[in-house]
ZADO-1210 file (C-alpha; in nm, 4 decimals, padded with zeros to 6 digits):
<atoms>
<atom x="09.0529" y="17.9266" z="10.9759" code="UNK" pos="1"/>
<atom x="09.0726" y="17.9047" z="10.5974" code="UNK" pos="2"/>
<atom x="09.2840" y="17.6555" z="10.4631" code="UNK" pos="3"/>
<atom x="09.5721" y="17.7749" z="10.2224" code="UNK" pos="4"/>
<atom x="09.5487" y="17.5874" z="09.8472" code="UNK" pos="5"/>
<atom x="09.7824" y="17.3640" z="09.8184" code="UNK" pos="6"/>
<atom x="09.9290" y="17.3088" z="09.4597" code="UNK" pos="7"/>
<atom x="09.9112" y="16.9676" z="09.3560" code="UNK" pos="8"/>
<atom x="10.1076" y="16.7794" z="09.0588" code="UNK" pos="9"/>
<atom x="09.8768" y="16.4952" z="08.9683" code="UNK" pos="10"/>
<atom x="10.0389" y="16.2288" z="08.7773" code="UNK" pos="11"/>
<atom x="09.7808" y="15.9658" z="08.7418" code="UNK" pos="12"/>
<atom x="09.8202" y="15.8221" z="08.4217" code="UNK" pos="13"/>
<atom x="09.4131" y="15.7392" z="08.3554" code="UNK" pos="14"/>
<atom x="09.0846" y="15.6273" z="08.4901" code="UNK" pos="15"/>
<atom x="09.0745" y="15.2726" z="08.6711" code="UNK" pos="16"/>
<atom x="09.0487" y="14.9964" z="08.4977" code="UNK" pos="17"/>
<atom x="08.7630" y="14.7644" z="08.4580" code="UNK" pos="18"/>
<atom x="08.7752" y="14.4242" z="08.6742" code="UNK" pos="19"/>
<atom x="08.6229" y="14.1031" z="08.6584" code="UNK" pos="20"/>
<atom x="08.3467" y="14.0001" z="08.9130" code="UNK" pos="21"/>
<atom x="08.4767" y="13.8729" z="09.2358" code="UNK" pos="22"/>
<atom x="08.4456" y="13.5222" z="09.2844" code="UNK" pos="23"/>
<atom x="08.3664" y="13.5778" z="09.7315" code="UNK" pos="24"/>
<atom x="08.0749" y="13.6343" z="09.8876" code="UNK" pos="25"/>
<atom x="08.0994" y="13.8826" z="10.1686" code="UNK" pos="26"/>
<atom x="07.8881" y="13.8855" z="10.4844" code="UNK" pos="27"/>
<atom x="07.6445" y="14.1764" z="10.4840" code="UNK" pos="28"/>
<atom x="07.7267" y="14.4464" z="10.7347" code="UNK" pos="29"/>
<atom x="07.4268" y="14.3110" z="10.9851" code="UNK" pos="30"/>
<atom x="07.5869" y="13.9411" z="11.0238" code="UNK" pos="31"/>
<atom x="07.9068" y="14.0733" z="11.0955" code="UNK" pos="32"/>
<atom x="08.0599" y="14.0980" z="11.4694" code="UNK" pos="33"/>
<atom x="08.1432" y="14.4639" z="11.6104" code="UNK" pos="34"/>
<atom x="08.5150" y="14.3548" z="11.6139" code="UNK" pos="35"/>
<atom x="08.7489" y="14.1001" z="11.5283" code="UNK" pos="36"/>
<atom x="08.7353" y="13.9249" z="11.1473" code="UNK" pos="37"/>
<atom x="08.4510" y="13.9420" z="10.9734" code="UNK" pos="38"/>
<atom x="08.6255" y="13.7014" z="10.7305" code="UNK" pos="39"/>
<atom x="08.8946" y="13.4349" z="10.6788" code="UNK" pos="40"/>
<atom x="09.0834" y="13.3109" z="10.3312" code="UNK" pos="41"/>
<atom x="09.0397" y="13.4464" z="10.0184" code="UNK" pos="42"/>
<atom x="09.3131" y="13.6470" z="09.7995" code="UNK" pos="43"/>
<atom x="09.4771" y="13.9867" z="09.7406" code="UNK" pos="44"/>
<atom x="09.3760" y="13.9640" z="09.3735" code="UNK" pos="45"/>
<atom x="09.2815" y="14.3151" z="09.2638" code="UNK" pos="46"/>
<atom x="08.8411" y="14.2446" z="09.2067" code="UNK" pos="47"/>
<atom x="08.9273" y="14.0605" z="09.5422" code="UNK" pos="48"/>
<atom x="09.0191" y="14.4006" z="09.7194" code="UNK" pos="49"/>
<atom x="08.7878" y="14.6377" z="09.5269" code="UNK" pos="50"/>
<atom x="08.4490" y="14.3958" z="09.6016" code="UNK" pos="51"/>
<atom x="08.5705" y="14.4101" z="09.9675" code="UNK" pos="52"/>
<atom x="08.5723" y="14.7891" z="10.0127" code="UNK" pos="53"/>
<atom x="08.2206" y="14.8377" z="09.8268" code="UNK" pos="54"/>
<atom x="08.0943" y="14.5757" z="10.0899" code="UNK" pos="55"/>
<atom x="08.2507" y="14.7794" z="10.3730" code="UNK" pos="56"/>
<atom x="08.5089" y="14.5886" z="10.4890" code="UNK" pos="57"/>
<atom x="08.8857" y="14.5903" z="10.3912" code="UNK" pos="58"/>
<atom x="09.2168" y="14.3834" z="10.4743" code="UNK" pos="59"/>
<atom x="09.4326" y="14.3764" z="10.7972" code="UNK" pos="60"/>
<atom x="09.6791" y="14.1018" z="10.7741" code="UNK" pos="61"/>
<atom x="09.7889" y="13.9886" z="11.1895" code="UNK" pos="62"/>
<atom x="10.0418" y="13.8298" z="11.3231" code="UNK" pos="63"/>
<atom x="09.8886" y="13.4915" z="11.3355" code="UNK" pos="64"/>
<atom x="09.7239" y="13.4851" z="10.9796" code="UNK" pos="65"/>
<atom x="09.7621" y="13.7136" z="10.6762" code="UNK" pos="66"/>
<atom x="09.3864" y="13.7213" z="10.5019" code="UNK" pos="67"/>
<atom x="09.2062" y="13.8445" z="10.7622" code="UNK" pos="68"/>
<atom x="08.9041" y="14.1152" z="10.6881" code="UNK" pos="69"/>
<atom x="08.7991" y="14.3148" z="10.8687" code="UNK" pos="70"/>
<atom x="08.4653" y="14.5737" z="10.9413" code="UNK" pos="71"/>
<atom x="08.4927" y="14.7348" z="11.2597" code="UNK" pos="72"/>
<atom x="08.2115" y="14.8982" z="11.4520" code="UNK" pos="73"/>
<atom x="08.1720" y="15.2301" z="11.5100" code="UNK" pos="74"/>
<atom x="08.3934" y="15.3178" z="11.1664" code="UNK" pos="75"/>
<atom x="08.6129" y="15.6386" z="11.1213" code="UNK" pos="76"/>
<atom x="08.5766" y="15.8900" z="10.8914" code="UNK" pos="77"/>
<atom x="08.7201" y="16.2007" z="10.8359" code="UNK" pos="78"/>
<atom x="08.4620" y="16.4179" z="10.7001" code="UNK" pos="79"/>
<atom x="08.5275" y="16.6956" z="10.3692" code="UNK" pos="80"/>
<atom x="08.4481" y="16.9898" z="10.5757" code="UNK" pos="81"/>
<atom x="08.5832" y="16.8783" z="10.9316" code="UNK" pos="82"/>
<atom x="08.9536" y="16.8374" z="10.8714" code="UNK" pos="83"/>
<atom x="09.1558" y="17.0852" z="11.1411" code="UNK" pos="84"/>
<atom x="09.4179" y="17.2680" z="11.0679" code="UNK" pos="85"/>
<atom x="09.6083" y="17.4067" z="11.3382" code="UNK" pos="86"/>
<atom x="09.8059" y="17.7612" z="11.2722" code="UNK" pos="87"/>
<atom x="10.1367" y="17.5847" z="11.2439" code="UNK" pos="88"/>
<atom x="10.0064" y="17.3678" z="10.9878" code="UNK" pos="89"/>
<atom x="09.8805" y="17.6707" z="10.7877" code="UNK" pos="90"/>
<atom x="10.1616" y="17.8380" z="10.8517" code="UNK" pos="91"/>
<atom x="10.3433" y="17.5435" z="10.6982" code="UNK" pos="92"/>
<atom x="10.0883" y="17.5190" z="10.4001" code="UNK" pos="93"/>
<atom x="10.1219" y="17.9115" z="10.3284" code="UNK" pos="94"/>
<atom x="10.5395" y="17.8732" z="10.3131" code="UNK" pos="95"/>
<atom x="10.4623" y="17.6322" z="10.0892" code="UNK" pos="96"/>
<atom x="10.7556" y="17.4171" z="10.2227" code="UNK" pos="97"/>
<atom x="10.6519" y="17.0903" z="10.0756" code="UNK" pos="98"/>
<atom x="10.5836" y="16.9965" z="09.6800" code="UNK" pos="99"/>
<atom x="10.2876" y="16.7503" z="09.6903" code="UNK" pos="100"/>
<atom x="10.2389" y="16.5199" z="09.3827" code="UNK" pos="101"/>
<atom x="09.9786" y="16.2569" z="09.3578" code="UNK" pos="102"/>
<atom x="10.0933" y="15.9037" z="09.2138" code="UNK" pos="103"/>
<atom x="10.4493" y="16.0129" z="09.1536" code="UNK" pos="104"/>
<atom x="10.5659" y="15.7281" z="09.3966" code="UNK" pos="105"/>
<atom x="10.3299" y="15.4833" z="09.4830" code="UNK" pos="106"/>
<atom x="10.5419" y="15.2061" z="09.6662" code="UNK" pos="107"/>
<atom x="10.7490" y="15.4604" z="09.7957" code="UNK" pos="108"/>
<atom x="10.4709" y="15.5805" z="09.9981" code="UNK" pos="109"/>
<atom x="10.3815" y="15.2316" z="10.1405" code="UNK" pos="110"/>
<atom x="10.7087" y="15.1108" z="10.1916" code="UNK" pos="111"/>
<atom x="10.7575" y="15.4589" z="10.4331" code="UNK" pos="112"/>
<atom x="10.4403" y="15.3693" z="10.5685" code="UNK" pos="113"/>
<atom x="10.5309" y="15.0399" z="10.6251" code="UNK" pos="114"/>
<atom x="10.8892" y="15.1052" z="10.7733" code="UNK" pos="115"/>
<atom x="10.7674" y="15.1527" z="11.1545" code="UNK" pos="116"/>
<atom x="11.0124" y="15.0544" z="11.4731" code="UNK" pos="117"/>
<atom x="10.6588" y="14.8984" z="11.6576" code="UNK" pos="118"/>
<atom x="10.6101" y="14.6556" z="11.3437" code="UNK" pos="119"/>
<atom x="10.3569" y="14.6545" z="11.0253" code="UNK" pos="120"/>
<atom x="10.0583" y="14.5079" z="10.9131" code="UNK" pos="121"/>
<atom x="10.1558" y="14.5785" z="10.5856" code="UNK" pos="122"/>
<atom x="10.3533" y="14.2634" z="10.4607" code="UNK" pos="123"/>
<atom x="10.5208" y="14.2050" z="10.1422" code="UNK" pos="124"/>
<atom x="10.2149" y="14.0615" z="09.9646" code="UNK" pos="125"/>
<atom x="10.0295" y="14.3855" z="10.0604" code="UNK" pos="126"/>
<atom x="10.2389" y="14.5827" z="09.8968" code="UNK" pos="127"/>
<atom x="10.2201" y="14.4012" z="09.5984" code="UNK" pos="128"/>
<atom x="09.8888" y="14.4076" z="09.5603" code="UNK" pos="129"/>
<atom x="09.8186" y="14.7430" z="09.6437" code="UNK" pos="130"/>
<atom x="10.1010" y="14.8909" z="09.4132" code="UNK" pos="131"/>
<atom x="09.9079" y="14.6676" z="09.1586" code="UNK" pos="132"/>
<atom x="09.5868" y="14.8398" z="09.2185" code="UNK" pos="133"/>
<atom x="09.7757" y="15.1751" z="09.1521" code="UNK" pos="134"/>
<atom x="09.9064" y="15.0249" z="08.8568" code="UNK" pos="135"/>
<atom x="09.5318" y="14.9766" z="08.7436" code="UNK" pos="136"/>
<atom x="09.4254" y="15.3222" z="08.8316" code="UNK" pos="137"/>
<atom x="09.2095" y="15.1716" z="09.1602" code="UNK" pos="138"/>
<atom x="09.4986" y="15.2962" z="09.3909" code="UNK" pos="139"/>
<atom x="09.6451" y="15.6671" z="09.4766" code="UNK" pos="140"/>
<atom x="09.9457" y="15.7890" z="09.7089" code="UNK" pos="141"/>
<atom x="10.0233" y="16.1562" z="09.7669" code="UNK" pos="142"/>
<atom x="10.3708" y="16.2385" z="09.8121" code="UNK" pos="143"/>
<atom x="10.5374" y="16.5634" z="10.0595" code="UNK" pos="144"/>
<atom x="10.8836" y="16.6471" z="09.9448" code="UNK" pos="145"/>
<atom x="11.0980" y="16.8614" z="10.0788" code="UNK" pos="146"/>
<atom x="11.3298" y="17.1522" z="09.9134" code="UNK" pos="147"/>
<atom x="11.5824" y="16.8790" z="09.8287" code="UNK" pos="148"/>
<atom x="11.3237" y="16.6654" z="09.6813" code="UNK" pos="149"/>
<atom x="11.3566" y="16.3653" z="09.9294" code="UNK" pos="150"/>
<atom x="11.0464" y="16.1815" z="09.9976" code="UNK" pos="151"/>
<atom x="10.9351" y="16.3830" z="10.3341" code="UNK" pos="152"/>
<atom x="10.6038" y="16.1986" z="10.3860" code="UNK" pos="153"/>
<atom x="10.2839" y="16.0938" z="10.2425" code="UNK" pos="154"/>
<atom x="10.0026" y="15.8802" z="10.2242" code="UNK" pos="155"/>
<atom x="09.8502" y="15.6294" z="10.0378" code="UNK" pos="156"/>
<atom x="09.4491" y="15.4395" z="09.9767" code="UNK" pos="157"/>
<atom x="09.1774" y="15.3479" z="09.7252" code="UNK" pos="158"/>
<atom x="08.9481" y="15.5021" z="09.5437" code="UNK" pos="159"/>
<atom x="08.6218" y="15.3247" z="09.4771" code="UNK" pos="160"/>
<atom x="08.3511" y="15.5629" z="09.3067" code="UNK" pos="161"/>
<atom x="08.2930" y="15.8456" z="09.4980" code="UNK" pos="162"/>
<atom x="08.4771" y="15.6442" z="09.8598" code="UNK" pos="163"/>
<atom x="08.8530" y="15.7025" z="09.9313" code="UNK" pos="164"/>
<atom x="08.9795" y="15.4313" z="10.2075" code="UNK" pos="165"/>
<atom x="09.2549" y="15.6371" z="10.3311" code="UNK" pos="166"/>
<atom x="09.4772" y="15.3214" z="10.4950" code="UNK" pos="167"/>
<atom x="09.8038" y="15.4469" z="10.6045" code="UNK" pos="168"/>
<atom x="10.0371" y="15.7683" z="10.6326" code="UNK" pos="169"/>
<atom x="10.4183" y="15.8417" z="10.7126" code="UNK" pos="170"/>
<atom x="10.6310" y="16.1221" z="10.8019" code="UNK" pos="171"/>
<atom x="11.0103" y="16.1978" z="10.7978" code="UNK" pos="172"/>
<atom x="11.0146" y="16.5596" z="10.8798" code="UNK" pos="173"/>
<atom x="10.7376" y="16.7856" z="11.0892" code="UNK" pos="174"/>
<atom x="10.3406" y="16.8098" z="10.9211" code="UNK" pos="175"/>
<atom x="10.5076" y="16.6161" z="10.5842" code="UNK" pos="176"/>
<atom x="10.1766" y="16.3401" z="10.6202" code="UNK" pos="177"/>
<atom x="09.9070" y="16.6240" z="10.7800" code="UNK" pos="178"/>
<atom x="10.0181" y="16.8122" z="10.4761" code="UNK" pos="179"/>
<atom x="09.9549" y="16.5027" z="10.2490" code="UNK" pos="180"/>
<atom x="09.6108" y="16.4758" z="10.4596" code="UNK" pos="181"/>
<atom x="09.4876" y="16.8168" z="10.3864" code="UNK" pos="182"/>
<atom x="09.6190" y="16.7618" z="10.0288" code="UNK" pos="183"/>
<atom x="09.4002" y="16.3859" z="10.0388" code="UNK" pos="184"/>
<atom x="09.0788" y="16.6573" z="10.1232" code="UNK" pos="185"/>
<atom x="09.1256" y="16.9109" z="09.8966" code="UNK" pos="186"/>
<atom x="09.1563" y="16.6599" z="09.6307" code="UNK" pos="187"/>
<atom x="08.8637" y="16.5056" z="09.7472" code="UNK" pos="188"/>
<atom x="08.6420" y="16.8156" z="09.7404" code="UNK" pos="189"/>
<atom x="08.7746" y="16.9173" z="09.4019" code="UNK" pos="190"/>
<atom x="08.6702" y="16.5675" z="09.2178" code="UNK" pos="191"/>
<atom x="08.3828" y="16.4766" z="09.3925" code="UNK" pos="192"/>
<atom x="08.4972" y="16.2635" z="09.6188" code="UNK" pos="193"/>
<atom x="08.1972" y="16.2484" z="09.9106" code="UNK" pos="194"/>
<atom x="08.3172" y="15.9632" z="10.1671" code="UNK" pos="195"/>
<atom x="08.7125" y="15.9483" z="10.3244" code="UNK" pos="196"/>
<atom x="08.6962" y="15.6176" z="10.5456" code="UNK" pos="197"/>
<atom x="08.9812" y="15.6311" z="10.7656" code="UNK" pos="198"/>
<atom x="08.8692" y="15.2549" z="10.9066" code="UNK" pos="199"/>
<atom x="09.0003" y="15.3090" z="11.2794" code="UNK" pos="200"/>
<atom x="08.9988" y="15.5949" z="11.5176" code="UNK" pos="201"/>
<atom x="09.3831" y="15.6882" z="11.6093" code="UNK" pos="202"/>
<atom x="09.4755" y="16.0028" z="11.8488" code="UNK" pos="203"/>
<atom x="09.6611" y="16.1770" z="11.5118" code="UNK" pos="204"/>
<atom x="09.3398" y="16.1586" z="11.3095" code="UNK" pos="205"/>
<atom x="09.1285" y="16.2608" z="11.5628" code="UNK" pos="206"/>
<atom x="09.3036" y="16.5565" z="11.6230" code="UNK" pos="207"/>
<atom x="09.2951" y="16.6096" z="11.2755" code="UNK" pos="208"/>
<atom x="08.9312" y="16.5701" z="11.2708" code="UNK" pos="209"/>
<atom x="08.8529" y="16.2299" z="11.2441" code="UNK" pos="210"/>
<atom x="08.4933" y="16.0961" z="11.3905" code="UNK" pos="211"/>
<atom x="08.3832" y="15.7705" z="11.4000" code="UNK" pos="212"/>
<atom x="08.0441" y="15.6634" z="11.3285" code="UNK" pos="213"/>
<atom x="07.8444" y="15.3743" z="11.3586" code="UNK" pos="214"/>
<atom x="07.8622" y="15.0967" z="11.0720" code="UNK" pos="215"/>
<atom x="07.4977" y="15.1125" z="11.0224" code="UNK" pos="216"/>
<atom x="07.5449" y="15.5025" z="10.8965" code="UNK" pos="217"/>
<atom x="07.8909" y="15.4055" z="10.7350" code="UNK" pos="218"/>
<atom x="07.7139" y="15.1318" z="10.4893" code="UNK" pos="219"/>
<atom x="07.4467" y="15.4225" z="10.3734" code="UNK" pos="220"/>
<atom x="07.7469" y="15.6736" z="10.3583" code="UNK" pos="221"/>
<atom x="07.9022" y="15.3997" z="10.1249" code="UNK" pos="222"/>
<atom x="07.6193" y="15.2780" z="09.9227" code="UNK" pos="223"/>
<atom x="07.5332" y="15.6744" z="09.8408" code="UNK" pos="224"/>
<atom x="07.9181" y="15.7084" z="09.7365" code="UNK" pos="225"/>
<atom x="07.9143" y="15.3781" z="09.5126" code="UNK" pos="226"/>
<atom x="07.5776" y="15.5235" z="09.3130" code="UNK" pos="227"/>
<atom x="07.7587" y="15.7482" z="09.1443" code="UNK" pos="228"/>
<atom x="07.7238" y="15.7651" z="08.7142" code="UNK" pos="229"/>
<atom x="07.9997" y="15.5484" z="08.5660" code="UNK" pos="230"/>
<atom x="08.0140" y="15.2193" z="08.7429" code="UNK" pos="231"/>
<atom x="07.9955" y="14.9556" z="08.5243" code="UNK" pos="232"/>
<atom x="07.8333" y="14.6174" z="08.6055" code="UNK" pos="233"/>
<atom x="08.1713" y="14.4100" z="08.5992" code="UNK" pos="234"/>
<atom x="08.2752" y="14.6064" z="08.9171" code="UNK" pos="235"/>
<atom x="07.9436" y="14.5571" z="09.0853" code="UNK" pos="236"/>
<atom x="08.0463" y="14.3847" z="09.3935" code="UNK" pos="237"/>
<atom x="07.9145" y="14.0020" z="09.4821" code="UNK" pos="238"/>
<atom x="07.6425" y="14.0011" z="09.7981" code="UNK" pos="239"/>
<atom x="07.4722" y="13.7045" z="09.9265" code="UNK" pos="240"/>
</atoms>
């Protein structure tokens, strides 16, 4: 089935910004365990965050302690050309019944993904520093709203060369975040984008075409994303 274009307002103000070098040391992918931590400590300082996603591995605050890292094995993707679209969904995408915007509200978008009866793992200091990295160009949210333009759903992640880390979604009304995920792929497509890491395997992405592969294949997915033109050497990331 061919997906509908969606119209998309894009209102990211510019390019990210440059950061400087990482002070950490992250564990290369082969000395880390299959599950669990793969490291304690640290900080949600913006070249904190970035130099974790271009070693694979990304924060998941717990219960028991907030700076936990993790780099689970298999990883899930969702890959450009595998995203499914049932015929509701299209049918939703032709009526065009949501307005999608990209970066028109940022903490919006994680505080509705955050707002969940079963509890969050994103805490207060997560939300800071991600709406930070939007604020330096490193983070993006797209936004569903409905004909009274209330927030209907969205989703929100980073971008690090040619590797989006989607990390969480939300809904308030029927396909308002599947509509913001087929949004998250077109984008994608259209700028180059070659990697969408969706970190864990969940029923709702697998039915929307989410696979998971094993970490081994997810690092050389990653390190082909990060070689694209444009990187500068203050945001290569620290490996021992």
């Amino acid at each position: 089935m061919q997906v509908p274009r969606i119209p998309i307002d894009i209102r990211t103000p510019g390019p990210a910004q440059p950061l400087p070098v990482s002070p950490y040391l992250w564990p290369k992918h082969d000395d880390m365990p299959p599950d669990g931590p793969v490291a304690m400590g640290g900080d949600f300082e913006p070249s904190s965050v970035i130099s974790a996603y271009r070693a694979g591995i990304f924060p998941w605050p717990h219960s028991q302690q907030e700076l936990l890292w993790f780099s689970p094995d298999p990883r899930a993707i969702l890959p450009l050309d595998g995203l499914y679209v049932s015929q509701r969904l299209a049918r939703t995408l032709r009526q065009g019944r949501f307005r999608v915007t990209l970066d028109a509200a940022f903490p919006y978008v994680v505080a509705g993904c955050a707002n969940r009866p079963e509890g969050t793992w994103i805490t207060p200091a997560i939300l800071r520093a991600y709406t930070r990295l939007a604020q330096l160009g490193w983070a993006h949210s797209f936004e569903t709203w409905n004909a009274d333009g209330q927030l209907a759903g969205g989703l929100y992640g980073v971008q690090v060369g040619r590797m989006f880390g989607a990390e969480s979604m939300f809904h308030r009304e029927t396909d308002a975040s599947k509509v913001a995920m087929a949004a998250l792929v077109q984008w994608a497509a259209d700028s180059g984008v070659e990697l969408i890491d969706i970190q864990a395997l969940t029923d709702h992405t697998q039915r929307m075409g989410g696979i998971e592969i094993s970490r081994a294949e997810y690092m050389l997915r990653l390190q082909a994303a990060l070689a694209s033109p444009g990187l500068s050497d203050l945001e290569t990331p620290n490996r021992r």
